[in-house]
N, CA and C atoms as an extended XYZ file, in Angstrom:
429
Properties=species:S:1:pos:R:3:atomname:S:1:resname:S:1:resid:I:1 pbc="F F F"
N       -21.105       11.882       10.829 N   UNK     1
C       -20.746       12.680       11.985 CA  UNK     1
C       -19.300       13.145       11.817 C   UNK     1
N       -19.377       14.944       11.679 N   UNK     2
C       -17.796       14.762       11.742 CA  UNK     2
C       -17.411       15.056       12.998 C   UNK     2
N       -15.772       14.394       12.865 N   UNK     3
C       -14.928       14.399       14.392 CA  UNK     3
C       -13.630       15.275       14.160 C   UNK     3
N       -13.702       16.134       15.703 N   UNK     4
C       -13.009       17.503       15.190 CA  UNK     4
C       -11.931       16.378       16.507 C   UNK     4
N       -10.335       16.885       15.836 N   UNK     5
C        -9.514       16.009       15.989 CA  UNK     5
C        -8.300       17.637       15.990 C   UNK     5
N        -8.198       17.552       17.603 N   UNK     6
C        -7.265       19.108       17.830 CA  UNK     6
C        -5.749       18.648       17.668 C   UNK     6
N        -5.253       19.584       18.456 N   UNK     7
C        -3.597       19.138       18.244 CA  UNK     7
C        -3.088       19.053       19.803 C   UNK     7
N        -3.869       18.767       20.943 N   UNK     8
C        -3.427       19.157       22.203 CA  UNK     8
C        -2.693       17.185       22.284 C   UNK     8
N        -3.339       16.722       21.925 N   UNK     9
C        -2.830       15.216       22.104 CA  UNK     9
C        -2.225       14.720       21.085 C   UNK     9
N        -0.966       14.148       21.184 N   UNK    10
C        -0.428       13.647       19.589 CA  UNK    10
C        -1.253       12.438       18.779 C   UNK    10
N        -1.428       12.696       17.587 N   UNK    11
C        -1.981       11.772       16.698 CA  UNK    11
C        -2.398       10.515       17.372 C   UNK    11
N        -0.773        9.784       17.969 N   UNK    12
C        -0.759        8.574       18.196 CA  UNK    12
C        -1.716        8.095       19.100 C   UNK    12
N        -2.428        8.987       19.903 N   UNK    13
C        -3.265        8.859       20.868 CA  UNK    13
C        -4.687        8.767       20.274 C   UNK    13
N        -4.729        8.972       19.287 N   UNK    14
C        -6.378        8.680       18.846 CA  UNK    14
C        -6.681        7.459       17.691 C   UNK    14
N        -5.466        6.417       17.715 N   UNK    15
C        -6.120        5.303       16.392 CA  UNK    15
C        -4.963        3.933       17.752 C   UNK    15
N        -5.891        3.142       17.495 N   UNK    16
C        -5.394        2.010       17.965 CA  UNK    16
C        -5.771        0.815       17.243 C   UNK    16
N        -4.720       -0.521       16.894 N   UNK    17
C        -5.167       -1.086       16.280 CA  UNK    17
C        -5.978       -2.795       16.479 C   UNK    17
N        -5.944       -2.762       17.810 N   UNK    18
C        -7.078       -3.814       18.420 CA  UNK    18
C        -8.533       -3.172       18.669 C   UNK    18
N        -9.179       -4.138       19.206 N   UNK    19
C       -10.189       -3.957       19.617 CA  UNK    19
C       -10.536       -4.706       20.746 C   UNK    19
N       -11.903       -4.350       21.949 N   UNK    20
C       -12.424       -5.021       22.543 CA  UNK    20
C       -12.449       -6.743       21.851 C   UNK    20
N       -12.166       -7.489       22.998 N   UNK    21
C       -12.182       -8.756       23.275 CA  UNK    21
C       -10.606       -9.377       22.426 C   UNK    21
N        -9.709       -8.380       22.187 N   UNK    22
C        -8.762       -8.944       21.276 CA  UNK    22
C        -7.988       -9.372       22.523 C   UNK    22
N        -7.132      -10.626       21.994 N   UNK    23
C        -6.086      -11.647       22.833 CA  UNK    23
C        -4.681      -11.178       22.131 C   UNK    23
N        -3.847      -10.727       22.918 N   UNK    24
C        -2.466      -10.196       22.430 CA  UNK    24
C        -1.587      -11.504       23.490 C   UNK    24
N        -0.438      -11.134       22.755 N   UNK    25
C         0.522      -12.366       23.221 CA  UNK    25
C         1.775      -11.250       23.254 C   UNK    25
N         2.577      -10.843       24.471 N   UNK    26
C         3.803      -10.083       24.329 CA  UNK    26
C         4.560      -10.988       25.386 C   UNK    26
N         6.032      -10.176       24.770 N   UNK    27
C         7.253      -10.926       25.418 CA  UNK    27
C         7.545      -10.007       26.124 C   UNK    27
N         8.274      -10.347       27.678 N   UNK    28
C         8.485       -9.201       28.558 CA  UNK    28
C         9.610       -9.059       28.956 C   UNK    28
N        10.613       -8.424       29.573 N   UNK    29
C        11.933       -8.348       29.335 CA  UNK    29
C        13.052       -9.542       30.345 C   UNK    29
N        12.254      -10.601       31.084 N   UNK    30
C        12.750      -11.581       31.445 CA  UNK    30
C        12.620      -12.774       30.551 C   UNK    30
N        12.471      -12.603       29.378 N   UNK    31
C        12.458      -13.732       27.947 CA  UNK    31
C        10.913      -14.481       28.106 C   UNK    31
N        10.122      -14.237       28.837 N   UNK    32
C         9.173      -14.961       28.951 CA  UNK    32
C         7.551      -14.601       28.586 C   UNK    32
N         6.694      -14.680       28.119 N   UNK    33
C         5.488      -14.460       27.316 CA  UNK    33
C         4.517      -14.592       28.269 C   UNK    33
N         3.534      -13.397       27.688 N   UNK    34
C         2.537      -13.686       28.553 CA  UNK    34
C         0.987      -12.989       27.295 C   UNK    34
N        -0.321      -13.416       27.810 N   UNK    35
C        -1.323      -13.538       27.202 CA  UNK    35
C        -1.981      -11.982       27.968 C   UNK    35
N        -2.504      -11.002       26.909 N   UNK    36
C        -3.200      -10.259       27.761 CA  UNK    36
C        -4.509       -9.795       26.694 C   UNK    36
N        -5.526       -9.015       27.297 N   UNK    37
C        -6.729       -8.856       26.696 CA  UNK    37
C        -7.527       -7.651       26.563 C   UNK    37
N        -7.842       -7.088       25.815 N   UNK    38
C        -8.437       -5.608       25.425 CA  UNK    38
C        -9.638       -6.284       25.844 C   UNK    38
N       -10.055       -5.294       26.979 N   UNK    39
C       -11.329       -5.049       27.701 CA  UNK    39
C       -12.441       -4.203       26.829 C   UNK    39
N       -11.771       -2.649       26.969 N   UNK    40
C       -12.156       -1.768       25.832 CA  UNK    40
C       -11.490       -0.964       25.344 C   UNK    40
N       -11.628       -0.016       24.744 N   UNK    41
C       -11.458        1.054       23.697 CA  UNK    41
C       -12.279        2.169       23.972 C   UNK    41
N       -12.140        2.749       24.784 N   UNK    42
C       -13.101        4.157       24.788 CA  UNK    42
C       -12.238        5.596       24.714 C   UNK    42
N       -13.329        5.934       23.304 N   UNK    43
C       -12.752        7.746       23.025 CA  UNK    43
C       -13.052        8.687       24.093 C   UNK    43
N       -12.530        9.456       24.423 N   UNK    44
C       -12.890       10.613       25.692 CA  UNK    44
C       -12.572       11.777       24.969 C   UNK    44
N       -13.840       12.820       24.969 N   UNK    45
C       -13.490       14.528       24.772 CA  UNK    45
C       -13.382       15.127       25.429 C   UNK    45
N       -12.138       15.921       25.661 N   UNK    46
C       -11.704       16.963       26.363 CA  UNK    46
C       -12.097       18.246       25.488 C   UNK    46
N       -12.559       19.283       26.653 N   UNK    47
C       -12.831       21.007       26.534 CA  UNK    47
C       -11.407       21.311       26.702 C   UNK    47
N       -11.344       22.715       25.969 N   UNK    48
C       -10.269       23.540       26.449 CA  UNK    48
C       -10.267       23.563       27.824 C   UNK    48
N        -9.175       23.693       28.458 N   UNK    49
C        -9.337       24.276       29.786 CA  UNK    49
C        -9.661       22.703       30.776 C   UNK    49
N       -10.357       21.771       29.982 N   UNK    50
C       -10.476       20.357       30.828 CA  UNK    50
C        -8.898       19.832       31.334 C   UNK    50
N        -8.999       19.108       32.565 N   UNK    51
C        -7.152       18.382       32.670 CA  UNK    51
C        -8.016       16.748       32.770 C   UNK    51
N        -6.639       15.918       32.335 N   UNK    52
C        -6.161       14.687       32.948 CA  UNK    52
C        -5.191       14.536       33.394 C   UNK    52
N        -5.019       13.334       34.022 N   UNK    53
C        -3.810       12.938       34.694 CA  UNK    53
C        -3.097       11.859       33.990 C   UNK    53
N        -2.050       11.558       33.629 N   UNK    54
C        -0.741       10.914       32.822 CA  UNK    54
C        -0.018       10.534       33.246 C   UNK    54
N        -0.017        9.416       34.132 N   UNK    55
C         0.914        8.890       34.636 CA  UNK    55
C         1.627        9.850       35.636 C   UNK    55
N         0.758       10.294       36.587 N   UNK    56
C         0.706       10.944       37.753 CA  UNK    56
C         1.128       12.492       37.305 C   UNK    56
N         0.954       12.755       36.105 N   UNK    57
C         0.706       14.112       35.711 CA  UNK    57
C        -0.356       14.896       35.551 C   UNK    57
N        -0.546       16.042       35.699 N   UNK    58
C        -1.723       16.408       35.345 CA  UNK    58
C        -1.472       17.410       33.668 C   UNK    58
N        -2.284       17.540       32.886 N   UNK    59
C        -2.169       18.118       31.978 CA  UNK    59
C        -3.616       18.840       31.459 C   UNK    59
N        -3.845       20.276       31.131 N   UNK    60
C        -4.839       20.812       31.138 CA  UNK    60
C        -4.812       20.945       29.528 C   UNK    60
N        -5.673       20.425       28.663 N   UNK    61
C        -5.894       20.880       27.315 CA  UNK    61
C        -6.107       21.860       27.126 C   UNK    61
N        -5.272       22.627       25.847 N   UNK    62
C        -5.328       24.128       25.514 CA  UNK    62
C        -5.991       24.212       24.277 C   UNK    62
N        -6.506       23.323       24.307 N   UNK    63
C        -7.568       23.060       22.712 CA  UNK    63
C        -8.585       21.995       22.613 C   UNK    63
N        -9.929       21.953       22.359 N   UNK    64
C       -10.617       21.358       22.109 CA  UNK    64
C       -10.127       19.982       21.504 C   UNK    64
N        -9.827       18.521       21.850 N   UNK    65
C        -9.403       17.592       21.156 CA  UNK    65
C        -9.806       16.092       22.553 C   UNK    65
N        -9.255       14.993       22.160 N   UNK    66
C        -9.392       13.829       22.282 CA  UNK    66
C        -8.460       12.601       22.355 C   UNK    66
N        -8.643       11.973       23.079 N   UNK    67
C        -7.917       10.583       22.901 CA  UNK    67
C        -8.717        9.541       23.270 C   UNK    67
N        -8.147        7.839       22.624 N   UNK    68
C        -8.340        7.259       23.100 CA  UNK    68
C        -7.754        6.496       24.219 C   UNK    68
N        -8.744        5.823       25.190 N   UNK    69
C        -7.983        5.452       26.485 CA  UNK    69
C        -8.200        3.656       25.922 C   UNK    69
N        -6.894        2.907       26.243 N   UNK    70
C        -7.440        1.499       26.140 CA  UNK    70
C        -7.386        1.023       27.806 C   UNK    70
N        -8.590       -0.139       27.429 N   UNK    71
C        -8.670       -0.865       29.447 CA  UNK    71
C        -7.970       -2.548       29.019 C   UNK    71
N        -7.106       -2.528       29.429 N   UNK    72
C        -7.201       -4.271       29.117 CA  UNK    72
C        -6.345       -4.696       30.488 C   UNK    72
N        -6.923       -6.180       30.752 N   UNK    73
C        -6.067       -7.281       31.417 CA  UNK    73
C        -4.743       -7.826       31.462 C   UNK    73
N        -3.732       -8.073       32.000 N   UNK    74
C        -2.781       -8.280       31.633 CA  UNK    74
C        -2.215       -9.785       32.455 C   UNK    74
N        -1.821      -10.515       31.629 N   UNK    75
C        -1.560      -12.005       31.822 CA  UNK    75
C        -0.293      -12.280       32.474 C   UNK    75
N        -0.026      -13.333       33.533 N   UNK    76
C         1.560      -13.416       34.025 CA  UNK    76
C         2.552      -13.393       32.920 C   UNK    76
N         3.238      -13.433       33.079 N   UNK    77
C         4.478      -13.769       32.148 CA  UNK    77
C         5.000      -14.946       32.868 C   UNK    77
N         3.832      -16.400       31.951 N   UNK    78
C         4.133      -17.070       32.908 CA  UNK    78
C         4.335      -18.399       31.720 C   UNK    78
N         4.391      -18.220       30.139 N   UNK    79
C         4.856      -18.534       29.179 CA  UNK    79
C         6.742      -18.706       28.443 C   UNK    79
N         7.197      -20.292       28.462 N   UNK    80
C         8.571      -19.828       27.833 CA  UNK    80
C         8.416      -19.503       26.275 C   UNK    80
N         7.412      -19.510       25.227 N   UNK    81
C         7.379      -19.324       24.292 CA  UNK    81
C         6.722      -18.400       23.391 C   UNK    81
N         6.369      -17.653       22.388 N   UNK    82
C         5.045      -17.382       21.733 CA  UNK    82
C         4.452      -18.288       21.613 C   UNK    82
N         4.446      -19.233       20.685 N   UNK    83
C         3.791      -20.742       20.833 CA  UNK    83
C         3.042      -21.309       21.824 C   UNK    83
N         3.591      -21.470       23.220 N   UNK    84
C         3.230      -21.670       24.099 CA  UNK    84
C         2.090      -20.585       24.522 C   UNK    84
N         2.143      -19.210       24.219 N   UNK    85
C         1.283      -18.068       25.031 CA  UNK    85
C        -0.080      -18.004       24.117 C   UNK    85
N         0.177      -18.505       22.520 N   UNK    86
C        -0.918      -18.821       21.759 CA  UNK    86
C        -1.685      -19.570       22.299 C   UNK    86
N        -1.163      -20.612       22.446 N   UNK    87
C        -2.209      -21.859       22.344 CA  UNK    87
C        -2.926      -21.763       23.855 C   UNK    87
N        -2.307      -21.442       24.714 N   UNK    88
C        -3.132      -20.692       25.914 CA  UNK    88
C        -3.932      -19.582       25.797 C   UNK    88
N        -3.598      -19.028       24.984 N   UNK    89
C        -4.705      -17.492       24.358 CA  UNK    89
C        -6.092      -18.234       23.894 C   UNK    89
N        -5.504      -19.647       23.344 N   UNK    90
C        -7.092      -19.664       22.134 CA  UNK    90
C        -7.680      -20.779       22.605 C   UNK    90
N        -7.341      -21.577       24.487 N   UNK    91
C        -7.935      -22.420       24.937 CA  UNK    91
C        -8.065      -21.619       26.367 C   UNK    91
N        -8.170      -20.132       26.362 N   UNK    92
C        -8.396      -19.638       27.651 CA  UNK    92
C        -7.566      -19.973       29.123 C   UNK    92
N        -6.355      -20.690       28.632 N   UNK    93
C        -5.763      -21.181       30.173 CA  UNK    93
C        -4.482      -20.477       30.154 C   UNK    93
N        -4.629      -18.945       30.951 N   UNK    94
C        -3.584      -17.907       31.239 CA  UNK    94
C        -3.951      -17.184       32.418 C   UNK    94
N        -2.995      -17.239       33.331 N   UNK    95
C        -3.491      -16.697       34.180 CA  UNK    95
C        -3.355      -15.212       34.544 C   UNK    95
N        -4.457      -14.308       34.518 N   UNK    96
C        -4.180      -12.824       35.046 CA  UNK    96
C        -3.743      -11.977       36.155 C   UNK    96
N        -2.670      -11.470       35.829 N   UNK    97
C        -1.806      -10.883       36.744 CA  UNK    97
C        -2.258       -9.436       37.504 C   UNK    97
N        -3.118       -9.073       36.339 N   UNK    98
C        -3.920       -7.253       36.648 CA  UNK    98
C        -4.928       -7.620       35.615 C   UNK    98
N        -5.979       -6.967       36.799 N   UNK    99
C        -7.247       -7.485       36.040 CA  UNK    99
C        -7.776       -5.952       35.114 C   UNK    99
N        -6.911       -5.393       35.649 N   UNK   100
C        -7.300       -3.742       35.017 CA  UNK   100
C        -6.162       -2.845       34.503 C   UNK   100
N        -6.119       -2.577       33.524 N   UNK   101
C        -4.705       -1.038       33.605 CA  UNK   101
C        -5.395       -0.575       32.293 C   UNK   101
N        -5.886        0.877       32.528 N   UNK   102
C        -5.953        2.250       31.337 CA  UNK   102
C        -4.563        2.654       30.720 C   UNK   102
N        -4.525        2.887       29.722 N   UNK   103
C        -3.556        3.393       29.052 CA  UNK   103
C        -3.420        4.222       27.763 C   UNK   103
N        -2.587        4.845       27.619 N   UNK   104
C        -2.902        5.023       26.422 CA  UNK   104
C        -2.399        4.153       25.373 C   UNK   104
N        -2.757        4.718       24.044 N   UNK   105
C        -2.853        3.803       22.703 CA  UNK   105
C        -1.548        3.171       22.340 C   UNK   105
N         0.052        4.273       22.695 N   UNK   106
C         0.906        3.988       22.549 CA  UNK   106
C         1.735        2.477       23.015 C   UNK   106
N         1.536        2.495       24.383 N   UNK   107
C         1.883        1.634       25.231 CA  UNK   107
C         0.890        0.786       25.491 C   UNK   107
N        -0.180        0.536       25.047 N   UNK   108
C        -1.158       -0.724       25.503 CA  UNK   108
C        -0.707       -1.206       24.050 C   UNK   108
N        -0.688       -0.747       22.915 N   UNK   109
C        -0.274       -1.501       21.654 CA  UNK   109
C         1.333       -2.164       21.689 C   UNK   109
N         1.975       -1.380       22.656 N   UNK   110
C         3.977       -1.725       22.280 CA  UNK   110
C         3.597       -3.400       22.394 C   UNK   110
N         4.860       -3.845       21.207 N   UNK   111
C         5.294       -5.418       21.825 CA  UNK   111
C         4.106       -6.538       22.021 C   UNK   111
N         2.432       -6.204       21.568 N   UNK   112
C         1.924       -7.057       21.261 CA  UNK   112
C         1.287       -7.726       19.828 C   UNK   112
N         0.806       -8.917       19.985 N   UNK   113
C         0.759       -9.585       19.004 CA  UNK   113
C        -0.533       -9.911       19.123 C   UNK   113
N        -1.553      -10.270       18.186 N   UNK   114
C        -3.068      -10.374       17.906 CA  UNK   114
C        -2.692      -12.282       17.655 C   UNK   114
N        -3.452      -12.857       18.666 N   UNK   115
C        -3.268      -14.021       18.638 CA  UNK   115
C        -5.180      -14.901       18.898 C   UNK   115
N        -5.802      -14.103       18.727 N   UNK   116
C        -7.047      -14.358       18.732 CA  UNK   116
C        -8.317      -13.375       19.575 C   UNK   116
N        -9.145      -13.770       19.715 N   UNK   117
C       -10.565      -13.350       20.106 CA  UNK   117
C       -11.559      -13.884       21.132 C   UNK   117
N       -12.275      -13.198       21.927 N   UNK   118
C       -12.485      -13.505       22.943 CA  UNK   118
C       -13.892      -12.669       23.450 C   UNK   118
N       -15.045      -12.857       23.570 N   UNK   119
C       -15.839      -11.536       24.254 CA  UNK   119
C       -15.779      -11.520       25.477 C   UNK   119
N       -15.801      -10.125       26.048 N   UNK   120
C       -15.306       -9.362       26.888 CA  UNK   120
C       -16.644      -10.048       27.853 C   UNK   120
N       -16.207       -9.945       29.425 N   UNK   121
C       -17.498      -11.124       29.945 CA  UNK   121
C       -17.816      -10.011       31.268 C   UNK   121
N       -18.765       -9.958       31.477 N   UNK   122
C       -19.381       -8.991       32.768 CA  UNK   122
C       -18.268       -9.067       33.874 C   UNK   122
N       -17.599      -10.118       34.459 N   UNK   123
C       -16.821      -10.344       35.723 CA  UNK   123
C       -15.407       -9.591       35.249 C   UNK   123
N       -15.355       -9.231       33.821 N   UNK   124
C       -13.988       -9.071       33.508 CA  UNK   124
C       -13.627       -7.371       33.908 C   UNK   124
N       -14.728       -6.992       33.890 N   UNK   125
C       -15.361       -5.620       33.324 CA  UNK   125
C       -15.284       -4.589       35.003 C   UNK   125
N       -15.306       -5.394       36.177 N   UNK   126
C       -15.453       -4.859       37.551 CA  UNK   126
C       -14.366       -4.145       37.686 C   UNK   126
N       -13.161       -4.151       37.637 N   UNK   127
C       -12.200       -3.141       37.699 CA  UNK   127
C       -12.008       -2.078       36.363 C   UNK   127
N       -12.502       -2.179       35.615 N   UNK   128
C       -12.899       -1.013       34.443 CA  UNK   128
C       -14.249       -0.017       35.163 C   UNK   128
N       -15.014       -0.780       35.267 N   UNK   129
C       -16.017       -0.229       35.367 CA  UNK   129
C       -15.815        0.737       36.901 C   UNK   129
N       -15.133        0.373       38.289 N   UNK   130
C       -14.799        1.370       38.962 CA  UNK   130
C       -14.053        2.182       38.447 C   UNK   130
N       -12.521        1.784       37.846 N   UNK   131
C       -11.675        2.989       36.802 CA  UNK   131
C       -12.858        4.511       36.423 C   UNK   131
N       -13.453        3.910       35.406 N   UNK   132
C       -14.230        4.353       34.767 CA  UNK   132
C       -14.798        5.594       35.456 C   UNK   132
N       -15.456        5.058       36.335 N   UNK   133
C       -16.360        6.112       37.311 CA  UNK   133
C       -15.505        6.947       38.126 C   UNK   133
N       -14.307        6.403       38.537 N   UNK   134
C       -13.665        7.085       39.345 CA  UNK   134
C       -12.812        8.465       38.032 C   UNK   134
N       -12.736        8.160       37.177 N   UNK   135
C       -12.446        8.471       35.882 CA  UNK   135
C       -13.046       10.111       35.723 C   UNK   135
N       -14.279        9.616       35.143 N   UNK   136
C       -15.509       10.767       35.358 CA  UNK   136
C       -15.044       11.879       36.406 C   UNK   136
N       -15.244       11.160       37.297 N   UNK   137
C       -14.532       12.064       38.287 CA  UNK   137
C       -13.742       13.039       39.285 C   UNK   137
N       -12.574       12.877       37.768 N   UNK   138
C       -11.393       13.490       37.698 CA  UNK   138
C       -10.430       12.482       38.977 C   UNK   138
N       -11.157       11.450       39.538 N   UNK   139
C       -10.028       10.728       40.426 CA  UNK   139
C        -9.302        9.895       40.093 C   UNK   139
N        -9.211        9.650       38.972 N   UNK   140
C        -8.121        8.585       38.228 CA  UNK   140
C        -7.554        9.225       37.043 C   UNK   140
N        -6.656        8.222       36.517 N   UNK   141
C        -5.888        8.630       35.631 CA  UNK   141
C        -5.474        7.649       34.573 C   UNK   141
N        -4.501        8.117       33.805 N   UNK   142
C        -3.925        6.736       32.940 CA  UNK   142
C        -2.333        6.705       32.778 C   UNK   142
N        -2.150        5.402       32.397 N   UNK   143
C        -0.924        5.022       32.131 CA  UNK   143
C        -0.419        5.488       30.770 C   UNK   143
């Protein structure tokens, strides 16, 4: 299948390097770590002439092209260590701060670390899955 790959979105927006159910470990700017989790990974095609919204922007594609949107969870920053945010990553005991945030590829990747694996579980999925639809819709947007 080929994939026609325009120029309306920069590169960086269409390769990400996690995946669904991945466990990231980032440090946040009060020195303290926290555990968060790729929900999903979904590609979206935009028509010419289609808009999204960007962080309360709207932007209308002037060319046939694409990005990917990532959905993931995001964990307190409630870790003093990496060490510490691991070993809570890979025995499940972190607690979630936002059970939902879209983003793009740039900023859902900044400042994290691949610290293990996890499948993505139906209960996790309820605030994606409204996103999502509301999405479709043109009533949401991303970060």
């Amino acid at each position: 299948m080929a994939t026609y790959a325009g120029d309306f979105f920069p590169s960086e927006y269409k390769q990400f390097a996690f995946k669904e159910g991945d466990l990231l470990v980032s440090k946040r700017s009060d020195g303290k770590f926290s555990v968060n989790k790729i929900l999903k990974v979904d590609r979206f095609d935009f028509k010419k002439g289609s808009a999204i919204n960007i962080q309360g922007r709207s932007f209308v594609a002037t060319e046939d092209d694409y990005l990917l949107i990532v959905s993931a969870a995001y964990g307190d920053a409630e870790f003093n260590s990496f060490e510490e945010a691991r070993a809570a990553a890979k025995t499940g005991k972190w607690t979630v701060k936002l059970s939902h945030a879209p983003n793009r590829t740039p900023g859902a990747a900044e400042g994290q670390v691949l610290v293990g694996h996890a499948p993505v579980t139906e209960p996790e999925l309820v605030g994606y899955k409204r996103w999502r639809a509301a999405f479709e819709k043109g009533e949401a947007g991303v970060f």
